[in-house]
N, CA, C and O atoms as a GROMACS GRO file, in nm:
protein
  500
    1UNK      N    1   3.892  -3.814   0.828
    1UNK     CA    2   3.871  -3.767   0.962
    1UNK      C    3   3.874  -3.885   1.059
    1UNK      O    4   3.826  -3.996   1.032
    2UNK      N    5   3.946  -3.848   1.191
    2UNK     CA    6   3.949  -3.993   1.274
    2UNK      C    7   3.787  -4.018   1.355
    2UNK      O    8   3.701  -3.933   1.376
    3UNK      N    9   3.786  -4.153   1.387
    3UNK     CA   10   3.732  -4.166   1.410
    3UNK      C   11   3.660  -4.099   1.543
    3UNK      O   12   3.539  -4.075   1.547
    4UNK      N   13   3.731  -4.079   1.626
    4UNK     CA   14   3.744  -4.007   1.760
    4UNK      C   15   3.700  -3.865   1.693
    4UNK      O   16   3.704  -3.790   1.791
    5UNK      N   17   3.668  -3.802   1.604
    5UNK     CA   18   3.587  -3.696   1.599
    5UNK      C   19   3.488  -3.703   1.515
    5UNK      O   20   3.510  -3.769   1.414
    6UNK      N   21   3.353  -3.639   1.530
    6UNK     CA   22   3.235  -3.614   1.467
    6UNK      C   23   3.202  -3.472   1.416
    6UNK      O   24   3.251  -3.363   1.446
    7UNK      N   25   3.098  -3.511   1.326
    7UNK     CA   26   3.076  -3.376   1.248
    7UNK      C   27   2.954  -3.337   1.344
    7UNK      O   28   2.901  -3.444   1.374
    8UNK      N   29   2.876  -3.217   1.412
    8UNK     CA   30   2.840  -3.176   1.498
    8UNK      C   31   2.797  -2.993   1.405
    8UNK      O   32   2.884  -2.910   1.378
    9UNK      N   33   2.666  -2.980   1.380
    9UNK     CA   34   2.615  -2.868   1.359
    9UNK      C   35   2.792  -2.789   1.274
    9UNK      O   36   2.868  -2.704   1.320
   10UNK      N   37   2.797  -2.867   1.142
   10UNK     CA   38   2.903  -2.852   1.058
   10UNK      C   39   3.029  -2.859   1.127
   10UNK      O   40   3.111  -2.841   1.037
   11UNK      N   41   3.102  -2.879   1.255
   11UNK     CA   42   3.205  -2.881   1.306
   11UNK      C   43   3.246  -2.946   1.338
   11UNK      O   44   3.161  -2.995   1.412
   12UNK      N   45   3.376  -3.035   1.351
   12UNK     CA   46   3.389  -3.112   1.387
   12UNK      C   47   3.428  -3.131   1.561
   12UNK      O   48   3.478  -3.028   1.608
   13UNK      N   49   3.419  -3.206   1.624
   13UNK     CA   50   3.389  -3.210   1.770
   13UNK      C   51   3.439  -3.350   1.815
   13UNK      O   52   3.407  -3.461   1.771
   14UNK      N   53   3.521  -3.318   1.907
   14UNK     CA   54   3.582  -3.501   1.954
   14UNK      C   55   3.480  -3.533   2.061
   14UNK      O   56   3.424  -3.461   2.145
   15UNK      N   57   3.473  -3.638   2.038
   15UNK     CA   58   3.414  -3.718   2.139
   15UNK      C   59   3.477  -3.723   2.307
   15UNK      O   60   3.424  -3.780   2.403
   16UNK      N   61   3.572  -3.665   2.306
   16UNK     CA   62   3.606  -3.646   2.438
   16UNK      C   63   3.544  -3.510   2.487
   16UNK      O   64   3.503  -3.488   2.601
   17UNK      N   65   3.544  -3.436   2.396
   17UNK     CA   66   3.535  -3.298   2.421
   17UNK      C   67   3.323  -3.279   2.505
   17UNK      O   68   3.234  -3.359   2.479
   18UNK      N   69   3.310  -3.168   2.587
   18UNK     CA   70   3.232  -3.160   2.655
   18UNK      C   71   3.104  -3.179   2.572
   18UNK      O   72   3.003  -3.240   2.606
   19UNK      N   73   3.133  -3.107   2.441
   19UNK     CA   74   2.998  -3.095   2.376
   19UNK      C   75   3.006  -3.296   2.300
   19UNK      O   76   2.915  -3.377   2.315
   20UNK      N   77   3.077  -3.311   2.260
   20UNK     CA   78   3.128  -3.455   2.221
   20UNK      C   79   3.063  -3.551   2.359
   20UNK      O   80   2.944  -3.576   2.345
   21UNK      N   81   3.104  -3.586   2.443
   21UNK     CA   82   3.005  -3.637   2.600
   21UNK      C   83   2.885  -3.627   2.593
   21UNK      O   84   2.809  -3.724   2.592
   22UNK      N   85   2.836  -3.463   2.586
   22UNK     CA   86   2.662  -3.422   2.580
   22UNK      C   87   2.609  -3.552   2.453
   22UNK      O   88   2.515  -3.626   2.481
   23UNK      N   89   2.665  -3.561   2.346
   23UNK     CA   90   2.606  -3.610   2.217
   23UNK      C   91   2.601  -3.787   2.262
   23UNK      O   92   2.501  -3.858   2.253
   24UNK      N   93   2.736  -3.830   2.312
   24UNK     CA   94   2.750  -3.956   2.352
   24UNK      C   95   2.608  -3.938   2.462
   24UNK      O   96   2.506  -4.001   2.434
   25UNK      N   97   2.611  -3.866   2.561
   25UNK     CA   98   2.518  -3.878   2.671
   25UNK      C   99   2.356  -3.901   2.571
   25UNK      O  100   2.275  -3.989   2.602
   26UNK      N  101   2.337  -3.812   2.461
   26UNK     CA  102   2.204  -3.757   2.450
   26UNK      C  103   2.134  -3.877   2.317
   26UNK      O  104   2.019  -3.889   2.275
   27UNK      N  105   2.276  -3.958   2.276
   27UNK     CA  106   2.231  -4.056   2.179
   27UNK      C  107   2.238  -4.175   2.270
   27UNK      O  108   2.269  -4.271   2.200
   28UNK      N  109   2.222  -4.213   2.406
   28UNK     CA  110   2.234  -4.314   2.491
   28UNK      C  111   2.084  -4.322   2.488
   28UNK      O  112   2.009  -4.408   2.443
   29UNK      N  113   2.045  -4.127   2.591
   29UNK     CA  114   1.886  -4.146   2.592
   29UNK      C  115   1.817  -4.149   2.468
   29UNK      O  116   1.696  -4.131   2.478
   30UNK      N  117   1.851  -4.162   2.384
   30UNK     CA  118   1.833  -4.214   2.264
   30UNK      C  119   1.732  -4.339   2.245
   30UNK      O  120   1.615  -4.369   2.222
   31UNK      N  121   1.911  -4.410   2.284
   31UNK     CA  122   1.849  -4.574   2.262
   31UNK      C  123   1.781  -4.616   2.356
   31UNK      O  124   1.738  -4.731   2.356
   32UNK      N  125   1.757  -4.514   2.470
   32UNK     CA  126   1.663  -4.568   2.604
   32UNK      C  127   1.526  -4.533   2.566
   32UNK      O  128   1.447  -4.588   2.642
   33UNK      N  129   1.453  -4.446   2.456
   33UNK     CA  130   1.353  -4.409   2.447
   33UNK      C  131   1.286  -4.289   2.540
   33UNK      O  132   1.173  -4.274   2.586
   34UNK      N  133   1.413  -4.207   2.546
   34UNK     CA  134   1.387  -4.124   2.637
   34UNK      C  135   1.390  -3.969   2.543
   34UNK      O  136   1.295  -3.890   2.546
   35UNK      N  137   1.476  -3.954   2.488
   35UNK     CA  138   1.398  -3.850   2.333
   35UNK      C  139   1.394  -3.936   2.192
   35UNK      O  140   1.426  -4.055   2.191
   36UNK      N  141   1.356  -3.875   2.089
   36UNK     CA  142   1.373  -3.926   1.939
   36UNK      C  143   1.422  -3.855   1.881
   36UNK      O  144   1.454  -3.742   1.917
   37UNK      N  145   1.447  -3.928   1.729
   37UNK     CA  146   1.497  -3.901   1.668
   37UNK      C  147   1.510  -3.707   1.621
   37UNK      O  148   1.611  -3.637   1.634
   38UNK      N  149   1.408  -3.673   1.580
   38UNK     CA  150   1.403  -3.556   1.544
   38UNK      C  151   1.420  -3.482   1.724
   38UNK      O  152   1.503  -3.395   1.698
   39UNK      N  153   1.407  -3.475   1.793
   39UNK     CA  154   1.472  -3.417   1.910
   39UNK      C  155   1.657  -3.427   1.882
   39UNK      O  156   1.727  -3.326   1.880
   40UNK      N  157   1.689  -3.511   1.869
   40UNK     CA  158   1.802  -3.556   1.872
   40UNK      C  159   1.880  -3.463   1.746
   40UNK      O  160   1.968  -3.378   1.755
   41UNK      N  161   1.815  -3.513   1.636
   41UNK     CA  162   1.856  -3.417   1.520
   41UNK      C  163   1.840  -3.252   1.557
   41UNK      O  164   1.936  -3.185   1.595
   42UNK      N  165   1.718  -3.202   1.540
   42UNK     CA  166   1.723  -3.053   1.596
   42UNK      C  167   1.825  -3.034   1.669
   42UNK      O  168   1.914  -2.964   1.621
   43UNK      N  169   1.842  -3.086   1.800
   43UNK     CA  170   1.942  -3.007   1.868
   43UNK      C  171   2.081  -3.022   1.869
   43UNK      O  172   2.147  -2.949   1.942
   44UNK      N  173   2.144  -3.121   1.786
   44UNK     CA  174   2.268  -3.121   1.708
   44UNK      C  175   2.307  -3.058   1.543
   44UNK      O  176   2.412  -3.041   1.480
   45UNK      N  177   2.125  -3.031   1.510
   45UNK     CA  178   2.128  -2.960   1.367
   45UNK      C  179   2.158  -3.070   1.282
   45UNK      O  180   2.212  -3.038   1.176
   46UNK      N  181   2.137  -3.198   1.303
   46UNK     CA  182   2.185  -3.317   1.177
   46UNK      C  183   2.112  -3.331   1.079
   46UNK      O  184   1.994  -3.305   1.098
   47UNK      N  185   2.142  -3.365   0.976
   47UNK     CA  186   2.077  -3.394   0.848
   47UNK      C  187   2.062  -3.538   0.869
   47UNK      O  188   2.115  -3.598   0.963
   48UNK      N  189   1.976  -3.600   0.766
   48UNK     CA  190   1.979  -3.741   0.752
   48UNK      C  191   2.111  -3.777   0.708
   48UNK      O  192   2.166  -3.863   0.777
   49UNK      N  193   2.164  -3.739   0.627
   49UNK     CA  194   2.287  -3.776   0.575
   49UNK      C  195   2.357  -3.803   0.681
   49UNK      O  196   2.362  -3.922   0.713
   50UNK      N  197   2.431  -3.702   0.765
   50UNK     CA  198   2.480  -3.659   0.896
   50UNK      C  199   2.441  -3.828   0.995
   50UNK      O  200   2.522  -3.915   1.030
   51UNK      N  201   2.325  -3.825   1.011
   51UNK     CA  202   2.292  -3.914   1.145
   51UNK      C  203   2.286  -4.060   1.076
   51UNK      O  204   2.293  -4.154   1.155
   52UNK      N  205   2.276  -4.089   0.954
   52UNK     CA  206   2.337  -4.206   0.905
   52UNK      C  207   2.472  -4.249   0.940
   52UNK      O  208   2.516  -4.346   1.002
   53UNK      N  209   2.542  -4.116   0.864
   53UNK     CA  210   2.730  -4.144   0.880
   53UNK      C  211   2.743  -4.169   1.052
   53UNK      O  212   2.831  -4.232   1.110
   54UNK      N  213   2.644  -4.111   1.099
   54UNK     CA  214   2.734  -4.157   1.289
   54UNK      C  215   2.708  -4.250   1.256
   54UNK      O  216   2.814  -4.299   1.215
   55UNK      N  217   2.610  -4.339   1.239
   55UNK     CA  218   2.555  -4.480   1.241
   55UNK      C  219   2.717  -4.557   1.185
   55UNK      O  220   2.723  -4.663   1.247
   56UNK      N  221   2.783  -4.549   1.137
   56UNK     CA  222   2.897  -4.614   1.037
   56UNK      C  223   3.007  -4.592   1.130
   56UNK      O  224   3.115  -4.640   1.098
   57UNK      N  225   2.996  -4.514   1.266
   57UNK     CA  226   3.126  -4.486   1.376
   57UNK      C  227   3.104  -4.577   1.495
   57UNK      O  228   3.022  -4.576   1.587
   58UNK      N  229   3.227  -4.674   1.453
   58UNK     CA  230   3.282  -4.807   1.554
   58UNK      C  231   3.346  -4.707   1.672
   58UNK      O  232   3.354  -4.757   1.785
   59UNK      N  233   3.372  -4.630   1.663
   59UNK     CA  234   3.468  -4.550   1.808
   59UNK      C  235   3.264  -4.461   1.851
   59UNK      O  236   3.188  -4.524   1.925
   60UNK      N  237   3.249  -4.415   1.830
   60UNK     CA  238   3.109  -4.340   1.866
   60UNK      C  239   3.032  -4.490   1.920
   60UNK      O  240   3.065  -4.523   2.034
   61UNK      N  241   2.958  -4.560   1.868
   61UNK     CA  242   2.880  -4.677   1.886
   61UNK      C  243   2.954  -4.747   2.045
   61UNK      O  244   2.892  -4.800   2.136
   62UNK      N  245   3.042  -4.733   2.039
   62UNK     CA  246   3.177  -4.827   2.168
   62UNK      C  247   3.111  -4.685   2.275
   62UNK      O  248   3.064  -4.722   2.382
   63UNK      N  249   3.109  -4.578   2.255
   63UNK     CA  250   3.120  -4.465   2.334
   63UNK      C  251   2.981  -4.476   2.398
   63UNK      O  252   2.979  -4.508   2.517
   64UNK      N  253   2.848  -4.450   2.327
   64UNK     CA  254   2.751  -4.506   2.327
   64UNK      C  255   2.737  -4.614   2.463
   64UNK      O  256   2.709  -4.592   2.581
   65UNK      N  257   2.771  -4.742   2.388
   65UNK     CA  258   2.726  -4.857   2.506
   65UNK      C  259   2.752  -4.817   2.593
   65UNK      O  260   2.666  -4.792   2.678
   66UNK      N  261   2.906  -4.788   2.617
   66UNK     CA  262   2.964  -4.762   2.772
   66UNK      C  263   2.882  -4.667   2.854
   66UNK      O  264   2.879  -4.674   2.976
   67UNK      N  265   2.815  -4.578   2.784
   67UNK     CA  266   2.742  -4.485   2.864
   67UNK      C  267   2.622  -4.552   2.877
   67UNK      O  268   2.564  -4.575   2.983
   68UNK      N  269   2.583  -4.584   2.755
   68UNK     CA  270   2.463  -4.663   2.830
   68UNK      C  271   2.500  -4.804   2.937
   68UNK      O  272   2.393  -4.834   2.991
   69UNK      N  273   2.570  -4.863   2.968
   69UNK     CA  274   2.604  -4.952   3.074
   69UNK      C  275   2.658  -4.858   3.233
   69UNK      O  276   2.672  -4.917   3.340
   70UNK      N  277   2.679  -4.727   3.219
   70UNK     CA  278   2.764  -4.640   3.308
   70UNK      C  279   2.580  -4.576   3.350
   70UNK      O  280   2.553  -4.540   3.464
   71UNK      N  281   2.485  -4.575   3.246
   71UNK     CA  282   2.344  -4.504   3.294
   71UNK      C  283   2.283  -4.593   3.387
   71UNK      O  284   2.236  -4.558   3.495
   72UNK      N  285   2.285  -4.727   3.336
   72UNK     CA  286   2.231  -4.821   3.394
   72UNK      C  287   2.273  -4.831   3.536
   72UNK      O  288   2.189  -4.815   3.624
   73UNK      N  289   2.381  -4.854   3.561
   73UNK     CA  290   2.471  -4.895   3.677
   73UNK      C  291   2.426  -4.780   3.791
   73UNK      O  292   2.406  -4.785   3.912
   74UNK      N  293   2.422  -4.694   3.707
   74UNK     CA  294   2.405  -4.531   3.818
   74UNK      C  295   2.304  -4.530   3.845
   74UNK      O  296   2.275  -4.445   3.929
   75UNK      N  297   2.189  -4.619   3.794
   75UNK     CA  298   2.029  -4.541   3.843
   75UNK      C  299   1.985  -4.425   3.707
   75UNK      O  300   1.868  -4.418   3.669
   76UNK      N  301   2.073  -4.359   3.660
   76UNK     CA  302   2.021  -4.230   3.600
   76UNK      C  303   1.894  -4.240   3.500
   76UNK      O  304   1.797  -4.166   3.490
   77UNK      N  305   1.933  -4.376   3.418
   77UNK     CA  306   1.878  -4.432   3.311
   77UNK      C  307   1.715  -4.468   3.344
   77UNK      O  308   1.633  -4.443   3.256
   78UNK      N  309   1.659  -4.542   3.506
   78UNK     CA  310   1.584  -4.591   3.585
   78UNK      C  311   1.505  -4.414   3.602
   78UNK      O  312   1.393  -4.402   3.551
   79UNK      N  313   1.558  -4.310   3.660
   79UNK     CA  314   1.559  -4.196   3.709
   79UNK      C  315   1.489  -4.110   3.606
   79UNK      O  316   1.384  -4.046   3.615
   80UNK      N  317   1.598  -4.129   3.479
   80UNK     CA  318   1.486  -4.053   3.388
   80UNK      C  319   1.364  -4.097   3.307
   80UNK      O  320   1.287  -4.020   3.248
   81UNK      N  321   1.357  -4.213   3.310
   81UNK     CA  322   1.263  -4.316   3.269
   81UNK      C  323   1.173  -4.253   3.337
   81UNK      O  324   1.114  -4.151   3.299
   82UNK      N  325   1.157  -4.307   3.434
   82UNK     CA  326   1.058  -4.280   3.599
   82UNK      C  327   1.001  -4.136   3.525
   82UNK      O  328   0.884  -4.135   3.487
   83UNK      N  329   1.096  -4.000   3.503
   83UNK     CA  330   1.029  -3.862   3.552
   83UNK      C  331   0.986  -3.851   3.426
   83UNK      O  332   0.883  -3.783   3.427
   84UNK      N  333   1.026  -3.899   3.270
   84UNK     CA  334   0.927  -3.932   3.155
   84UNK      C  335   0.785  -3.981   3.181
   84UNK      O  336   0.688  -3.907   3.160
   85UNK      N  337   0.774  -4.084   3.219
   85UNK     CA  338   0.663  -4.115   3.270
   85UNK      C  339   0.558  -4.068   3.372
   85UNK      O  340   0.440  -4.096   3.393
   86UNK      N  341   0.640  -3.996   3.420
   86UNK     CA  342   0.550  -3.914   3.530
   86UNK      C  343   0.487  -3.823   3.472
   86UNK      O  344   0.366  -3.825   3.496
   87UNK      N  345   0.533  -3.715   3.382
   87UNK     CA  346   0.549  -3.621   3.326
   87UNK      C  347   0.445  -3.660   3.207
   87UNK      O  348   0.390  -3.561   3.158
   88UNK      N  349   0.412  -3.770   3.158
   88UNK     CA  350   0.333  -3.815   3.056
   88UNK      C  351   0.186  -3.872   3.097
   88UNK      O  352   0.092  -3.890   3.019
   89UNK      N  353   0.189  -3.904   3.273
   89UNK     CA  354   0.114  -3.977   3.278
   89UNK      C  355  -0.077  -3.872   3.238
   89UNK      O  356  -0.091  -3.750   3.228
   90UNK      N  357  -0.189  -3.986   3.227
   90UNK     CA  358  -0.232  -3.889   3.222
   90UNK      C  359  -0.304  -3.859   3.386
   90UNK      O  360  -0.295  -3.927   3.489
   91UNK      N  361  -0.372  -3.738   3.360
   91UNK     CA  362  -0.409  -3.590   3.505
   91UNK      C  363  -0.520  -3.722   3.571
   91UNK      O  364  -0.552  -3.830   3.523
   92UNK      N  365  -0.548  -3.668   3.673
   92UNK     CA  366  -0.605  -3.750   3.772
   92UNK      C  367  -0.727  -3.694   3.761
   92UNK      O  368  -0.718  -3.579   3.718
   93UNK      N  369  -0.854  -3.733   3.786
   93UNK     CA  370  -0.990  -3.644   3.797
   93UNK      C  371  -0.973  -3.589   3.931
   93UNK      O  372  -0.927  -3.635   4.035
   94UNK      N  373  -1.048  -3.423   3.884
   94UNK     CA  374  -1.023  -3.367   4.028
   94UNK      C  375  -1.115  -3.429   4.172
   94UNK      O  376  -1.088  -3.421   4.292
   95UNK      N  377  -1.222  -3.484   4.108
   95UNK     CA  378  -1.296  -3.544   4.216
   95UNK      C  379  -1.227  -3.665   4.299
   95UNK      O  380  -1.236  -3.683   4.420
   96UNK      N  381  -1.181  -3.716   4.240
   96UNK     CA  382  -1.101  -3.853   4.257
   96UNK      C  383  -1.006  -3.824   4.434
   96UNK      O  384  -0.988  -3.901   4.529
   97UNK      N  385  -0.968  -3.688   4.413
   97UNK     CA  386  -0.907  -3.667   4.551
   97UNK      C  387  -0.989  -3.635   4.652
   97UNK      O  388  -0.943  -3.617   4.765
   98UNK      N  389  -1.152  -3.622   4.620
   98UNK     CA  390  -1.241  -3.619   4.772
   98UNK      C  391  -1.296  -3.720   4.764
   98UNK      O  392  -1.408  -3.694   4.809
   99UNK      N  393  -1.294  -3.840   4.733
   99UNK     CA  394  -1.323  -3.953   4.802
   99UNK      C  395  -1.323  -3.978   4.915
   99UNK      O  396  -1.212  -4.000   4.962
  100UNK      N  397  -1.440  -3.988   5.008
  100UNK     CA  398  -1.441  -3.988   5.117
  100UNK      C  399  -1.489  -4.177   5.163
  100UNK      O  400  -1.532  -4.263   5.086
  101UNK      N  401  -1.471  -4.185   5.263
  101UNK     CA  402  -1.544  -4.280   5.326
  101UNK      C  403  -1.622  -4.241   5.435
  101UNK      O  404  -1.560  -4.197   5.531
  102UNK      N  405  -1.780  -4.248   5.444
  102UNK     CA  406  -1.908  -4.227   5.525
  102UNK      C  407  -1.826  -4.313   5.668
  102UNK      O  408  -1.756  -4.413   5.656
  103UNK      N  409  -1.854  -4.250   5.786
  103UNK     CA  410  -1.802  -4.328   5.927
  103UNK      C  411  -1.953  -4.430   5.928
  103UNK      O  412  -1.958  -4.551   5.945
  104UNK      N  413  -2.028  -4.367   5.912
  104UNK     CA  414  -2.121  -4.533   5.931
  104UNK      C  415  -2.118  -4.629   5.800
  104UNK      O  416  -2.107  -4.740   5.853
  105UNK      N  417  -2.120  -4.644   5.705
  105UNK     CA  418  -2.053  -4.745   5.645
  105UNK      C  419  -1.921  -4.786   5.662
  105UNK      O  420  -1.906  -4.883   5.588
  106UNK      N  421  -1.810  -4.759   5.726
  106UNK     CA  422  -1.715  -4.839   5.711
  106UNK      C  423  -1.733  -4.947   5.849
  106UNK      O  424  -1.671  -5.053   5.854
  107UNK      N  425  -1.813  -4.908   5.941
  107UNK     CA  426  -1.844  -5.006   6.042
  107UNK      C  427  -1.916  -5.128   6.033
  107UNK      O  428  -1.924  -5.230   6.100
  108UNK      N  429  -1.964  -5.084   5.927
  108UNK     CA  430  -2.073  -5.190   5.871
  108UNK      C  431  -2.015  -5.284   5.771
  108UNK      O  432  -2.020  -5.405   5.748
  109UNK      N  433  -1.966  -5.192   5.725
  109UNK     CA  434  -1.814  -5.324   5.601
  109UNK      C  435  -1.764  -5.370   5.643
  109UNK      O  436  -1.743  -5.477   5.585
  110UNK      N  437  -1.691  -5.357   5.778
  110UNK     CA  438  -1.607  -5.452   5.865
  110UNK      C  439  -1.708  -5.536   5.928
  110UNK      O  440  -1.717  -5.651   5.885
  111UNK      N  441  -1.770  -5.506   6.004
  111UNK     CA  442  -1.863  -5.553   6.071
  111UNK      C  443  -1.906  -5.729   5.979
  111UNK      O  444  -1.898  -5.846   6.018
  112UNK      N  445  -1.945  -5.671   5.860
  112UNK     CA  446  -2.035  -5.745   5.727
  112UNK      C  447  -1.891  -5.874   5.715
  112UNK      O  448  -1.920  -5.993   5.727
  113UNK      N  449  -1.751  -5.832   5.691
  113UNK     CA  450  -1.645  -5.883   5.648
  113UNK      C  451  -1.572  -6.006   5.754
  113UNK      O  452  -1.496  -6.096   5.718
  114UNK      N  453  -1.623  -5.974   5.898
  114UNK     CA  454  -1.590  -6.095   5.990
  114UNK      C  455  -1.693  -6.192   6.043
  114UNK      O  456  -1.802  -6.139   6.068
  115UNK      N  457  -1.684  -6.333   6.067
  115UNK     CA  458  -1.791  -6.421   6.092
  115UNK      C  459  -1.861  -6.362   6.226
  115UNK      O  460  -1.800  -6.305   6.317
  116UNK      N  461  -1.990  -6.385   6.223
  116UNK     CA  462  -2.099  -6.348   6.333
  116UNK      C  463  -1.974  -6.464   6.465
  116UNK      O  464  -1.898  -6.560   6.457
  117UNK      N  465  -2.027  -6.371   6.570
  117UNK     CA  466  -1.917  -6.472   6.688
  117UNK      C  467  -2.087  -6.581   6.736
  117UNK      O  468  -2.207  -6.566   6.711
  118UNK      N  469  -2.022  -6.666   6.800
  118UNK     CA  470  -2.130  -6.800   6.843
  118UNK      C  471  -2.222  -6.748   6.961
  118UNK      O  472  -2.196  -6.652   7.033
  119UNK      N  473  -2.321  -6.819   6.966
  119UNK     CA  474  -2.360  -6.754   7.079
  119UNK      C  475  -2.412  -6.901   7.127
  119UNK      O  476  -2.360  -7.001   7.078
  120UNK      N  477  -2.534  -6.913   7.242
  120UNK     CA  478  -2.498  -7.053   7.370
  120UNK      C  479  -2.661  -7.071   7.300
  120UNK      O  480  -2.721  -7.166   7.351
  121UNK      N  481  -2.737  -7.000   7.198
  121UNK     CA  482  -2.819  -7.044   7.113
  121UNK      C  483  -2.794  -7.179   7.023
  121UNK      O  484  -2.852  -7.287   7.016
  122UNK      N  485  -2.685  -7.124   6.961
  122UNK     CA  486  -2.682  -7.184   6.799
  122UNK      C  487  -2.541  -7.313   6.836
  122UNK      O  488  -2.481  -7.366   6.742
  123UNK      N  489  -2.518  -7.335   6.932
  123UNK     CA  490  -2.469  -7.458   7.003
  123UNK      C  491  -2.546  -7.548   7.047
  123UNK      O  492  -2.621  -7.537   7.144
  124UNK      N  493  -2.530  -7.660   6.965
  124UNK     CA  494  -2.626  -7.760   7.022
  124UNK      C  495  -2.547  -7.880   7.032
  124UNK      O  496  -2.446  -7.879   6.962
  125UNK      N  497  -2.571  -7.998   7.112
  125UNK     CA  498  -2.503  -8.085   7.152
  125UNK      C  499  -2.593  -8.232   7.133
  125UNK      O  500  -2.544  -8.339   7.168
   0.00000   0.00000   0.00000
């Protein structure tokens, strides 16, 4: 089988072809740490056997980088990073958003935070 095609949920599938792109696209976020392995497997249906043999494809691996250098360049790679992380971070305490600041203490924090001004006392000559 050439190299330019892969075995794909028993079928074979070129790498040009749309679903062939999705796989190049989805083994990029791959190597970005953006799904794993068993994500990756499930939704192509690969066996270990299967996701070894890609491992052994010089035309797939070439396909790969380029997309990952084409993710980079675009932002996309930055983009989905970002909404992983968002999406993971953890929840905020609900109190945390009524934090208030008292109007008479913050006058007094500023107040406290700049030097006393001079006065025609504490001048001596």
């Amino acid at each position: 089988m050439s190299n330019n095609v892969i075995i794909l949920r028993n079928t074979p599938i070129a790498l040009t072809s749309n679903v062939g792109r999705a796989f190049v696209c989805d083994c990029a976020r791959h190597l970005e740490q953006l799904i794993d392995n068993e994500q990756l497997c499930e939704k192509y249906r690969l066996s270990i056997e299967n996701w070894q043999q890609l491992g052994s494809n010089e035309t797939l691996a070439l396909a790969i980088q380029t997309e990952l250098k084409q993710r980079i360049r675009s932002g996309v790679s930055a983009q989905e990073a970002a909404a992983k992380e968002f999406t993971t971070a953890p929840p905020t305490p609900d109190d945390a958003s009524k934090i208030t600041i008292s109007s008479l203490t913050a006058p007094a924090m500023l107040k406290a935070s700049f030097p006393k001004p001079l006065s025609a006392k504490s001048i001596t000559c």
